[in-house]
C-alpha positions as CSV (number, residue, x, y, z in Angstrom):
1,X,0.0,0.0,0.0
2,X,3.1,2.3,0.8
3,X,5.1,3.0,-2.5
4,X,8.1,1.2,-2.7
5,X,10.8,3.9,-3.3
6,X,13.6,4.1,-5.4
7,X,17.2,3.8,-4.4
8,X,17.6,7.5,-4.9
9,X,14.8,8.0,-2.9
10,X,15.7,5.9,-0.1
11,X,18.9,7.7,0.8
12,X,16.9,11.7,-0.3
13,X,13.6,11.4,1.1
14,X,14.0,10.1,4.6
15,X,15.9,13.5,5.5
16,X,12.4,15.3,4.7
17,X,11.3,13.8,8.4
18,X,15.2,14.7,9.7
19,X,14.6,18.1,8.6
20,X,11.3,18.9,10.7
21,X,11.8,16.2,13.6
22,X,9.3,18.4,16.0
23,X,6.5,19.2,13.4
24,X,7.4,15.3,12.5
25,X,6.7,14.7,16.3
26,X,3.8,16.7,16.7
27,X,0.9,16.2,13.8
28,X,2.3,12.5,12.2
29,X,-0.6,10.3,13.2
30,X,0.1,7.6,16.3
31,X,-1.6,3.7,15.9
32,X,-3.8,3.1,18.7
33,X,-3.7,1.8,21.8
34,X,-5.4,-1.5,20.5
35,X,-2.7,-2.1,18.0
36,X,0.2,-2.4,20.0
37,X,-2.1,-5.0,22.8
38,X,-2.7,-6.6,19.8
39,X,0.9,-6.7,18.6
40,X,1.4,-8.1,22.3
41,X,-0.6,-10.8,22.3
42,X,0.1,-11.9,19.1
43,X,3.3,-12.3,19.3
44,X,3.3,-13.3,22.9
45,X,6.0,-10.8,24.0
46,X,6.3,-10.0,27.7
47,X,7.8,-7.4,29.8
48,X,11.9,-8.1,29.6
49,X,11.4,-9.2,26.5
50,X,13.7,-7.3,23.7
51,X,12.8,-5.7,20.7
52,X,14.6,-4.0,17.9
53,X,12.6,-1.2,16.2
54,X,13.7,-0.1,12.8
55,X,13.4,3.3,12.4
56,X,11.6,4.6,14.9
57,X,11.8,8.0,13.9
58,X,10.9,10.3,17.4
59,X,9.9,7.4,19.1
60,X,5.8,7.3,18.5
61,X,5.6,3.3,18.5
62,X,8.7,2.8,20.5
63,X,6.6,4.5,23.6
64,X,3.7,2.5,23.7
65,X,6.3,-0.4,23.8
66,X,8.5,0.6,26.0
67,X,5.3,1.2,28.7
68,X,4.2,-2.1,28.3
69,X,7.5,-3.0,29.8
70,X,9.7,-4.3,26.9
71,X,13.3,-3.6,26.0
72,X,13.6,-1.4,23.3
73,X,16.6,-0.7,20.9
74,X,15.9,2.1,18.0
75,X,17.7,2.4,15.2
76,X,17.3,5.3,13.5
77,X,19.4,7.4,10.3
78,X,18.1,10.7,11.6
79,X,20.3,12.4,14.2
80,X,17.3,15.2,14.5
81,X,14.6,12.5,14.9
82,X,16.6,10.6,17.1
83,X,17.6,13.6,19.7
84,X,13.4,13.8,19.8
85,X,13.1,10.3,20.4
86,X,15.8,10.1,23.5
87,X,13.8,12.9,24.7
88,X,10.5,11.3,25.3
89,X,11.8,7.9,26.2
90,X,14.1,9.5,29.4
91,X,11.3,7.7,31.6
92,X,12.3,4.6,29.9
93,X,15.9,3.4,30.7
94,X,15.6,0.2,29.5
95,X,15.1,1.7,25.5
96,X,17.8,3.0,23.6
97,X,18.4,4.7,20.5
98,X,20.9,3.8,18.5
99,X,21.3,6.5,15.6
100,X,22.2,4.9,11.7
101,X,21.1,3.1,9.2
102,X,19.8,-0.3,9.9
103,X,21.2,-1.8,6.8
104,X,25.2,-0.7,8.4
105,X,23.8,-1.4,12.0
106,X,25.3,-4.4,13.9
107,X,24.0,-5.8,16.4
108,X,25.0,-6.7,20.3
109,X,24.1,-8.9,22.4
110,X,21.7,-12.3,21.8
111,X,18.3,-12.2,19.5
112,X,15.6,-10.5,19.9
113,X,12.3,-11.5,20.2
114,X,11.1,-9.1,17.8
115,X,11.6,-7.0,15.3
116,X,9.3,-3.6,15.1
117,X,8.9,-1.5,11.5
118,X,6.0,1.5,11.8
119,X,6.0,3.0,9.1
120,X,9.6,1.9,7.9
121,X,10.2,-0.9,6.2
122,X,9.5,0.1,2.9
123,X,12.7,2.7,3.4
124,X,15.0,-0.6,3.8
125,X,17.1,-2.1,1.1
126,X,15.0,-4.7,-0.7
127,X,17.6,-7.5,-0.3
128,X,17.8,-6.8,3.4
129,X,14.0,-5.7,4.2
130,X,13.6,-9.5,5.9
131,X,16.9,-11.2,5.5
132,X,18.2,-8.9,8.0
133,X,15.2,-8.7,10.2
134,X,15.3,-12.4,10.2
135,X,19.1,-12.9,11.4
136,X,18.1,-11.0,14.4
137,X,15.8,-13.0,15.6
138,X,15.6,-16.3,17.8
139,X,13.7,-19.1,16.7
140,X,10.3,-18.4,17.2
141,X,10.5,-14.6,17.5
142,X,8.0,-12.6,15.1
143,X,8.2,-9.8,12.4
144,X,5.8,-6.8,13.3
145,X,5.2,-4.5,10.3
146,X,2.9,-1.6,10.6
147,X,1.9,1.4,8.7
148,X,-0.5,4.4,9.4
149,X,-2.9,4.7,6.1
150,X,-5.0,8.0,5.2
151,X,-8.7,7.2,4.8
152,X,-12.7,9.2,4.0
153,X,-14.3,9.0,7.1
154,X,-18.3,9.3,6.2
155,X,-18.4,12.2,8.5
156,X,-15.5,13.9,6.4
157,X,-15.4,17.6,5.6
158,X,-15.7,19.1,2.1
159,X,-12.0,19.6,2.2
160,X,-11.0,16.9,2.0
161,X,-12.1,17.0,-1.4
162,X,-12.1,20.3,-2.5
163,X,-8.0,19.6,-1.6
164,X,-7.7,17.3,-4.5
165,X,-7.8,20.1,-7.2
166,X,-4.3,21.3,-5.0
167,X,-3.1,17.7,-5.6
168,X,-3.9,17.8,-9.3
169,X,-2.5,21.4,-9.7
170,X,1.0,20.2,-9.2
171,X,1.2,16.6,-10.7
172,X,-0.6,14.1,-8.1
173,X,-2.5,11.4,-9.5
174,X,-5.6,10.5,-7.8
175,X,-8.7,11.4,-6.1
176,X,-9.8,11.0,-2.3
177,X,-8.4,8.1,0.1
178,X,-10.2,5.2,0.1
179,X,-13.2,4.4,3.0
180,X,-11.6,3.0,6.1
181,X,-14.1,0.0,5.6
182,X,-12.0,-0.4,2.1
183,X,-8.8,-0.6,3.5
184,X,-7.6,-4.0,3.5
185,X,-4.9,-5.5,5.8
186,X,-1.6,-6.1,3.8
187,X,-0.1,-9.3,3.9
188,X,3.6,-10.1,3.9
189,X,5.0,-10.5,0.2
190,X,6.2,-13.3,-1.7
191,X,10.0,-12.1,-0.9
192,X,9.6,-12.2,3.0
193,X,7.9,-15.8,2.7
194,X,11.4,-17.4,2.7
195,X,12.2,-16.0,6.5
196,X,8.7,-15.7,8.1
197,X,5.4,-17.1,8.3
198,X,2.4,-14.8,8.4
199,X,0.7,-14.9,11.9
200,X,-2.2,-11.9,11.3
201,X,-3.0,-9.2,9.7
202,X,-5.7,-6.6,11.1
203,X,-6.7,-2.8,10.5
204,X,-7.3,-0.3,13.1
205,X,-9.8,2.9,11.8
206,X,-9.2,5.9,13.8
207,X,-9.3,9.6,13.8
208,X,-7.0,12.8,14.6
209,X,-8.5,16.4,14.5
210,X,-5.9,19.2,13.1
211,X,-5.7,22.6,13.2
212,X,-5.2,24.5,10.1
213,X,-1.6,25.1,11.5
214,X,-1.0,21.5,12.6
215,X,-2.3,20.0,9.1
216,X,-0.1,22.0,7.1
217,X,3.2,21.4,9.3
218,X,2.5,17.6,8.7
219,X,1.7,17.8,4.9
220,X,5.9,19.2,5.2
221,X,7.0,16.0,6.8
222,X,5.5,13.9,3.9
223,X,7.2,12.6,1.2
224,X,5.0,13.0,-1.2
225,X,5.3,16.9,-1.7
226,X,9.0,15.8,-0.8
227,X,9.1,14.2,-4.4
228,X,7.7,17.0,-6.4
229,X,10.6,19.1,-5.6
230,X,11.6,22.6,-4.1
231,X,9.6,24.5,-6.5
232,X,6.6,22.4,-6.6
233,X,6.3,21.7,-3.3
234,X,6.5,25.3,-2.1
235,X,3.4,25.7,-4.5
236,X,1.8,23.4,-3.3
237,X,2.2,24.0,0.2
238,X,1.1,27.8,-0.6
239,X,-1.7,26.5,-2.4
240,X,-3.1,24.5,0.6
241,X,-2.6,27.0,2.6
242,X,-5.0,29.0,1.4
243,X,-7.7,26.3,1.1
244,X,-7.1,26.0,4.7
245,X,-8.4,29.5,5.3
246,X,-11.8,28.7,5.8
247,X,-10.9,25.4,7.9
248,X,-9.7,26.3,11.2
249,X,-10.2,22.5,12.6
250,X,-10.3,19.3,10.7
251,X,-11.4,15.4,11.1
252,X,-8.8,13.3,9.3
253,X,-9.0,10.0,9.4
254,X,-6.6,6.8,9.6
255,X,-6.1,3.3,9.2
256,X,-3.9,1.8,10.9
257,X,-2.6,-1.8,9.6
258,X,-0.4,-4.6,11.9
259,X,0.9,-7.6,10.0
260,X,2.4,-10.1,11.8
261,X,5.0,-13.2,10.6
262,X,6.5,-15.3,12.6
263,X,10.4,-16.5,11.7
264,X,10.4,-19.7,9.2
């Protein structure tokens, strides 16, 4: 459901989120609570046990699982989004953030018992995405990918698709997200069947209101406007901005997916 992006992309775009790590922090949409008791029980993890999180940007997933008492380690290419993420998990000395790339990461210590990706795995070199992942892992442990999806909520505003004539203005393709009751869950691909087993794979629907200000500080940590460019983008932006005039609070809503494998 998440583009796969190219190589160029993987080493440009990511420093879109590096570059605004607070508005990143503050307005990027968080899964639910029931997602990560989900995640729990479905991988059976309990508190001690150790997880490596790829990517975990300022640390939105990497909190709900570090209060449900598991042992965290982040690793994470942006310094900026990293420096946020240290921040919010001071309560928590038992997570750590290790800043770099996962593919150059090596690790310490024995296996995990999972391995975490919100919103990240697509970012990782193909011929590492699960053969790295996997090699962490005891036998037994479990693959958690998740993503955060942008849905129509029936109750939606007209912006939402008044908005779409911004999109088309500068080069998007496409009209209005999908319904959340259209969202299916995503399974693990043919690639990844060689290292894991699928366990589950459920969607969450939720909401998030935004102010005008808020909405338009996350539309700059998305790569999407990333990849139309400086010039572009800033029209874009300006264009929305705008729109947004007569919208001082909006209802967006979000599905979130979990997908669950188990190691092969």
């Amino acid at each position: 459901m998440i583009p796969d992006p190219t190589d160029i992309e993987r080493v440009r775009l990511p420093a879109t989120f590096d570059q605004a790590a607070e508005d990143y922090d503050r307005t990027r949409p968080v899964c639910p609570p029931a997602l990560f008791d989900d995640l729990v029980a479905l991988t059976g993890l309990s508190p001690g046990d150790r997880v490596l999180e790829i990517g975990p940007g300022t640390g939105q997933a990497t909190l709900p699982l570090a209060g449900r008492g598991l042992v965290v380690t982040g690793v994470e290419p942006g310094p900026a989004l990293a420096a946020v993420a240290r921040r919010r998990l001071a309560g928590f000395p038992g997570a750590r953030i290790v800043t770099g790339t996962f593919e150059a990461w090596q690790p310490e210590g024995g296996p995990f018992d999972a391995v975490a990706a919100v919103n990240s795995l697509h970012w990782i070199d193909p011929a590492l995405r699960y053969r790295k992942p996997a090699e962490q892992l005891r036998d037994g442990g479990h693959l958690v990918v998740c993503s955060t999806l942008w849905a129509t909520g029936s109750e939606a505003g007209t912006f939402w698709a008044e908005v779409q004539e911004d999109y088309r203005a500068v080069g998007f393709d496409g009209g209005p997200p999908p319904r959340p009751e259209a969202v299916e869950p995503p399974h693990l691909p043919r690639e990844a069947g060689a290292f894991f087993r699928e366990v589950a794979a459920r969607t969450y629907p939720f909401r998030r209101d935004y102010t005008a200000e808020e909405y338009l500080a996350n539309l700059g940590t998305q790569t999407g406007p990333a990849r139309l460019g400086e010039e572009r983008r800033a029209e874009f932006l300006d264009r929305v901005r705008r729109r947004l005039a007569g919208w001082p609070l909006l209802t967006a809503t979000f599905v979130a997916v979990l997908t669950v494998g188990r190691r092969a």
